[in-house]
C-alpha positions as a Markdown table, in Angstrom:
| # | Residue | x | y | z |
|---|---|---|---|---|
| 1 | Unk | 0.0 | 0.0 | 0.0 |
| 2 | Unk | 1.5 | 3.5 | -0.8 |
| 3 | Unk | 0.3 | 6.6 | 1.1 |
| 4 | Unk | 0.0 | 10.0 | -0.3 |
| 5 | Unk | -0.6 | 13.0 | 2.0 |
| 6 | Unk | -3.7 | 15.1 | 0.7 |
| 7 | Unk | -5.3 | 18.2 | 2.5 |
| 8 | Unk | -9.1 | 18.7 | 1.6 |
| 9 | Unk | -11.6 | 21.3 | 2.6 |
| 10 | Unk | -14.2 | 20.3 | 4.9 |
| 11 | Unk | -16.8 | 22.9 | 6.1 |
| 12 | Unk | -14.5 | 26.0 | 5.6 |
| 13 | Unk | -11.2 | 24.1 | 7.6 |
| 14 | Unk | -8.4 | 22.1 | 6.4 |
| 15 | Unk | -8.9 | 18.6 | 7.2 |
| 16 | Unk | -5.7 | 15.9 | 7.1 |
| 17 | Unk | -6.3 | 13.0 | 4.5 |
| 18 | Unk | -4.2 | 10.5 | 3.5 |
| 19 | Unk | -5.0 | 8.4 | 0.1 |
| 20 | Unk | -3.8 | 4.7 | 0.5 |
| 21 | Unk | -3.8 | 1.7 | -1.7 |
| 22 | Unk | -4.1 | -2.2 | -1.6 |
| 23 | Unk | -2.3 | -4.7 | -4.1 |
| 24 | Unk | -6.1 | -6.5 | -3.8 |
| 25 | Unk | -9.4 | -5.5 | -3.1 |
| 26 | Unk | -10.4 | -5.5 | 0.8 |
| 27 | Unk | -13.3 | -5.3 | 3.5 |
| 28 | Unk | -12.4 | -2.4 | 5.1 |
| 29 | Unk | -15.1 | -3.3 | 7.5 |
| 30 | Unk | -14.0 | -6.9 | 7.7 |
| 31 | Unk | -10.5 | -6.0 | 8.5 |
| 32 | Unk | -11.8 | -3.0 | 11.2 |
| 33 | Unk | -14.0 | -5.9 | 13.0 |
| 34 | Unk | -11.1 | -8.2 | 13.2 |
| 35 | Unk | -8.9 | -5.7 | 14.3 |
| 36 | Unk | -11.6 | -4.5 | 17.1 |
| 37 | Unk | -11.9 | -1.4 | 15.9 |
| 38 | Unk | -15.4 | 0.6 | 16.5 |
| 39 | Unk | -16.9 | 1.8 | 13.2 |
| 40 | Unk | -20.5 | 2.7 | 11.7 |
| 41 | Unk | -21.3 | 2.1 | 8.1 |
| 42 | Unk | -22.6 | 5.2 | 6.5 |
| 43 | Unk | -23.3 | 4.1 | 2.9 |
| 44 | Unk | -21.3 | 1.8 | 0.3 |
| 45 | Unk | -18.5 | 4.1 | 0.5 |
| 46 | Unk | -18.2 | 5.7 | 3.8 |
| 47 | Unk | -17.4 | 4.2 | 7.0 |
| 48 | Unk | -17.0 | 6.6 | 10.7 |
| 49 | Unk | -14.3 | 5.1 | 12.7 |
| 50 | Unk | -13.7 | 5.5 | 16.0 |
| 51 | Unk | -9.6 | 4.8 | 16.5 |
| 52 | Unk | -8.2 | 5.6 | 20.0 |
| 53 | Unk | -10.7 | 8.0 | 20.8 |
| 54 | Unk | -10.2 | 10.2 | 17.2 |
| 55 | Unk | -12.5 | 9.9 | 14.9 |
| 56 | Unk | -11.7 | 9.3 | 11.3 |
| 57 | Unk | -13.9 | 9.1 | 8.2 |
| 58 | Unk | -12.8 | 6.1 | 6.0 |
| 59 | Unk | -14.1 | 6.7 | 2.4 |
| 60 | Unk | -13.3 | 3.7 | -0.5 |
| 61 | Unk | -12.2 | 5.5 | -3.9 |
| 62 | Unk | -11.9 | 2.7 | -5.9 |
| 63 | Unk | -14.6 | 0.2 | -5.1 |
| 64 | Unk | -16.9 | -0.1 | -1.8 |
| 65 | Unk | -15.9 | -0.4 | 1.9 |
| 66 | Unk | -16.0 | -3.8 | 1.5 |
| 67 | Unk | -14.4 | -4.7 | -2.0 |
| 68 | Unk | -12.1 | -1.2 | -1.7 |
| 69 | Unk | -8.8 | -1.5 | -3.8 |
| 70 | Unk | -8.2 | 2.5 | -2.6 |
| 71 | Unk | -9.5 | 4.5 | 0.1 |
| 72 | Unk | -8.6 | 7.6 | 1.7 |
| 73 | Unk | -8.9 | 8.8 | 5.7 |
| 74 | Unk | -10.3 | 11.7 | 6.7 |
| 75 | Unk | -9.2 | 13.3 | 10.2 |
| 76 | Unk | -12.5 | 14.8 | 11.3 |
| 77 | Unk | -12.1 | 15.1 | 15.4 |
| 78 | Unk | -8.9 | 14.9 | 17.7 |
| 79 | Unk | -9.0 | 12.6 | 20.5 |
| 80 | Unk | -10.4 | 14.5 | 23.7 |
| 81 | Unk | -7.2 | 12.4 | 25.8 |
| 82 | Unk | -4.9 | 13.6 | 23.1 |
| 83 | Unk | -5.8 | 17.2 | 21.4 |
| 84 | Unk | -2.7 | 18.1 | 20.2 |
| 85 | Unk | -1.5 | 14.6 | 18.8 |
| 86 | Unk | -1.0 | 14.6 | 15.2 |
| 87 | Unk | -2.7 | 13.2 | 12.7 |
| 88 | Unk | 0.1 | 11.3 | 11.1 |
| 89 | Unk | 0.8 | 9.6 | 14.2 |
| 90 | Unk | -2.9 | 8.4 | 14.1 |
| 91 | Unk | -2.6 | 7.1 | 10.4 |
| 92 | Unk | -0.1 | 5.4 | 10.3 |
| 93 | Unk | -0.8 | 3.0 | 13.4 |
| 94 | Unk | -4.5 | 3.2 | 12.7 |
| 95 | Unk | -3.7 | 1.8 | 8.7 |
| 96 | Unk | -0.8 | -1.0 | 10.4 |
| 97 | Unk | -3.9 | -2.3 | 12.6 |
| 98 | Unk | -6.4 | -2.4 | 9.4 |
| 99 | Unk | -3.9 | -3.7 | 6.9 |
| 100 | Unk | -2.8 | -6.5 | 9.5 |
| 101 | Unk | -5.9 | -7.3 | 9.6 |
| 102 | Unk | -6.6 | -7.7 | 5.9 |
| 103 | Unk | -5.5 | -10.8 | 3.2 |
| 104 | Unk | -3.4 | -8.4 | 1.6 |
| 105 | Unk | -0.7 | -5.7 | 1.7 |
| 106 | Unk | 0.2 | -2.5 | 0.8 |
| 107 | Unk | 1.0 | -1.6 | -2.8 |
């Protein structure tokens, strides 16, 4: 899986995405129930997660949340613990737990 670092607009503020991608098609919501992660399916492509208090928007790009080949995370709210943590920090233990709990790896 690579990761590339994208900034979007969300409501007027800068919200921290990263854009990530498999070598094969996933369930994202699969992998986040194996992995014991809290989430709530929104549609096909959006899932809410809730990752060590944060919470994070998981949308699938290419596919659905549970055949996604490319997805991106959205950093909607710090955790309340943690204000000032960074988001980075968060992704990248937050995507080791989901991939690890996936068939397949990181292109």
């Amino acid at each position: 899986m690579y990761r590339r670092p994208v900034v979007t607009a969300m409501t007027g503020d800068d919200t921290p995405v990263e854009h990530y991608r498999l070598a094969d098609p996933a369930d994202l919501r699969t992998a986040l129930a194996t992995a014991g992660i809290e989430y709530l399916d929104l549609d096909d492509q959006r899932t809410i997660v809730i990752y060590q208090q944060a919470i994070l928007m998981v949308i699938a790009t290419e596919g659905s949340a549970t055949t996604a080949q490319a997805f991106d995370v959205e950093f909607w709210k710090e955790p309340p613990t943690e204000p000032d943590r960074e988001p980075d920090s968060l992704f990248a233990t937050f995507i080791d737990e989901l991939v690890a709990a996936t068939e397949t790896t990181r292109r």
